[in-house]
N, C-alpha and C positions, 0 to 999 in steps of 0.2 A: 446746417442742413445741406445735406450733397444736392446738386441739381446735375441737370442734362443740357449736352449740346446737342438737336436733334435738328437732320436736315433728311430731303427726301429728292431724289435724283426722278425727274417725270422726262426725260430723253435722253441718250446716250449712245456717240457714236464713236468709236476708235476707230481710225485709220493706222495704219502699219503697226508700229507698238511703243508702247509706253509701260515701264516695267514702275510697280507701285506709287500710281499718281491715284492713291486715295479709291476711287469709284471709277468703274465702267464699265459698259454690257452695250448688245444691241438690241432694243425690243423686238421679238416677233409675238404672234398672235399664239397666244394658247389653243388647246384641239378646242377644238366645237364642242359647247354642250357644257364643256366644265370649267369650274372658277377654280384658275391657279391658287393654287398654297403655297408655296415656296418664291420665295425669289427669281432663283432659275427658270420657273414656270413659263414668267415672263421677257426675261433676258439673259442671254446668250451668257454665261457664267464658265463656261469650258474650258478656259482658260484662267482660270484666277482663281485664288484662294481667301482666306477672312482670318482677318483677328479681331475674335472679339474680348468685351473687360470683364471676363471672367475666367476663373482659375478653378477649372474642375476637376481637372486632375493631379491637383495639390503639387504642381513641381514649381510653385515660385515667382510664376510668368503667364501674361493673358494665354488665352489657346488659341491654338490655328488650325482651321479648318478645311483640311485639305480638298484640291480642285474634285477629287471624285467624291467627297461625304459632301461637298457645296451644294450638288446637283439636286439633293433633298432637304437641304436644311435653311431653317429659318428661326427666329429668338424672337419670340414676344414681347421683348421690354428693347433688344439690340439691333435686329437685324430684320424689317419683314416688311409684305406688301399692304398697303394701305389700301383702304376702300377702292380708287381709285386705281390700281396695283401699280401704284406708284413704288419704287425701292425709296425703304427708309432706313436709316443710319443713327442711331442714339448713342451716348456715352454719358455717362457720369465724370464730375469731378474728381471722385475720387476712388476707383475701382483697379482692379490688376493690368499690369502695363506690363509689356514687352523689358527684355533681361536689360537693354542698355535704353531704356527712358522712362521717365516719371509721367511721359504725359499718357495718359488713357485712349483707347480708340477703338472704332468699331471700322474697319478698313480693308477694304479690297487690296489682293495683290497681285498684279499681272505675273501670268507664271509661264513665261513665251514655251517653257517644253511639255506645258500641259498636264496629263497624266503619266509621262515618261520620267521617274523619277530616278533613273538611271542619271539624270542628267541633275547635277550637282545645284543647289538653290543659288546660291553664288558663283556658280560658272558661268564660263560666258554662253554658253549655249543657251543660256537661260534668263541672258542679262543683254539689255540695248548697249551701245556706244555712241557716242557724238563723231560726225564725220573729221573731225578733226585730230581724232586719236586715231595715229599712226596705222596700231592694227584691229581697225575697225572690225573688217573681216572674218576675224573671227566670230567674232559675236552673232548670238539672235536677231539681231536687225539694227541699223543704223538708223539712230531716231525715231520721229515717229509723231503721231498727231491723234489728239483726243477731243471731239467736240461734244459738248453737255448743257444740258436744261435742269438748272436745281435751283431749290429754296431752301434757305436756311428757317427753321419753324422757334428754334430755342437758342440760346447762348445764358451763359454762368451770368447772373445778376449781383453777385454780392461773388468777391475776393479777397484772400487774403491779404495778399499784397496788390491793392489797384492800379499800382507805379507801374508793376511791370511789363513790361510789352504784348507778354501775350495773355492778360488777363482780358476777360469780358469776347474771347475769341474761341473759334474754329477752325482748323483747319481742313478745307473742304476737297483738297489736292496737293499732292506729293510725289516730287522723283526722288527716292531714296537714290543714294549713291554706295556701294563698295568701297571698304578699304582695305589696299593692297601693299602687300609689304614693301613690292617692287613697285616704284612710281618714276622709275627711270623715260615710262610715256610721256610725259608733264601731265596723267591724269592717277588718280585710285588714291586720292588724300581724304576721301569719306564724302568731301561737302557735298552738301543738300542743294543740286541745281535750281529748283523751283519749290515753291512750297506756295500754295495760293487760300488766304485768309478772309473769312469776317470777321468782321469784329464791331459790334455794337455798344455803345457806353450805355448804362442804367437813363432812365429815361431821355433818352434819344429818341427823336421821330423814325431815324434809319441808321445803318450802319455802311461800315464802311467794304468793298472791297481791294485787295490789294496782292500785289504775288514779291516775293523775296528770293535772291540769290545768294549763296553760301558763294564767295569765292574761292576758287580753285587754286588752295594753297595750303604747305602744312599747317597740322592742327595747332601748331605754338609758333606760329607767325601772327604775330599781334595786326597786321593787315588783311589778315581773314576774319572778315564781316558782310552782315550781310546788307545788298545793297534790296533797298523798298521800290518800286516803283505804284502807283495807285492808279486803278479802273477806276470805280466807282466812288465817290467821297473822297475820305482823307488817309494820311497813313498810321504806323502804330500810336505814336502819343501825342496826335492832334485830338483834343479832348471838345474840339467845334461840333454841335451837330451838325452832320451834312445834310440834312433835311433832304429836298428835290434832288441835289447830288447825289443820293445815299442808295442806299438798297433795303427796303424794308425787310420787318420778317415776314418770310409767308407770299413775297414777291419773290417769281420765275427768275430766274437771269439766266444769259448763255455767254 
């Protein structure tokens, strides 16, 4: 039986930018008088675009939703506002994925040049850098900061393989990285700066939160791994419940 991992974002604020960490908008108030339909309705989506796990237009690969169709669109099973018009985010186990991954997602993407698609998706016009690459400069903006209020409502109960690290999880945030042919900066080797997880075992009182570093190295340097650090509970293959420590489902965190 396929299940869902479903979580719902009830606050969210970006400061400067953060280019695909998963979710983010700013709420404002809908007009008077009428109940939002759309996601955009209630947050600022102007900048970011969606991938959600469906393949409707038969080329092989979830679809994306680009920043000007975002402005109207919302998915009754993927993407929409909750009673409360809370933004909620679904996936299935086992649905259409993105050309270079197997994992599934229903995921926001910061797109710093907006509706200007003059401006190339992986260019840097369109992409942060860390102050520590040489020529920062170029880029759409030098870092950046994202504050958020979410609850995770679902995670996978039953896996195939339960050994493996990221069964019984979500990932609820993400820096993708670029990779560049030229890495003569000491940066553009792909790794995954942040990636920020739940992850709840089968009857557990609570699950755990945690965030992971891809180090900054090439991709057949057997010392690129990733380092765990834990918020909330434990980290991937501490199988303790964290109980009090933990983060239930259905429990805000920011």
């Amino acid at each position: 039986m396929t299940t869902l991992s479903k979580f719902r974002y009830l606050k969210l604020s970006p400061v400067g930018a953060i280019i695909a960490l998963g979710l983010s908008a700013i709420p404002f108030n809908a007009l008077a008088g009428e109940r939002p339909q759309v996601p955009a309705d209630v947050f600022d989506l102007s900048h970011w675009n969606i991938t959600v796990p469906i393949d409707k237009d038969r080329d092989g690969k979830s679809d994306t939703i680009s920043v000007k169709k975002l402005k109207k669109y919302s998915h009754p099973d993927f993407f929409y506002l909750d009673e409360q018009n809370r933004m909620v985010f679904a996936t299935p186990n086992k649905a259409a994925t993105t050309k270079n991954s197997s994992n599934t997602r229903s995921e926001l993407r910061h797109m710093l040049r907006g509706k200007n698609t003059r401006i190339k998706t992986h260019g840097a016009g369109n992409n942060f850098a860390v102050r520590a690459r040489k020529d920062s400069d170029k880029f759409g903006s030098v870092g950046g900061r994202l504050d958020a209020t979410l609850q995770v409502d679902h995670v996978a109960r039953r896996a195939e393989n339960p050994d493996v690290k990221a069964a019984f999880s979500a990932v609820v945030g993400q820096i993708h990285a670029v990779k560049y042919d030229n890495t003569a900066s000491g940066f553009g080797y792909g790794n995954e700066p942040l990636k920020i997880f739940y992850k709840k075992f089968p009857g557990h009182e609570t699950g755990s939160v945690f965030w992971t570093y891809e180090r900054n190295l090439p991709k057949d340097d057997p010392n690129r791994t990733d380092i765990a650090y834990p918020v909330w509970g434990n980290l991937w293959t501490n199988k303790t419940d964290p109980k009090e420590a933990g983060i239930a489902l259905g429990e805000p965190f920011s």
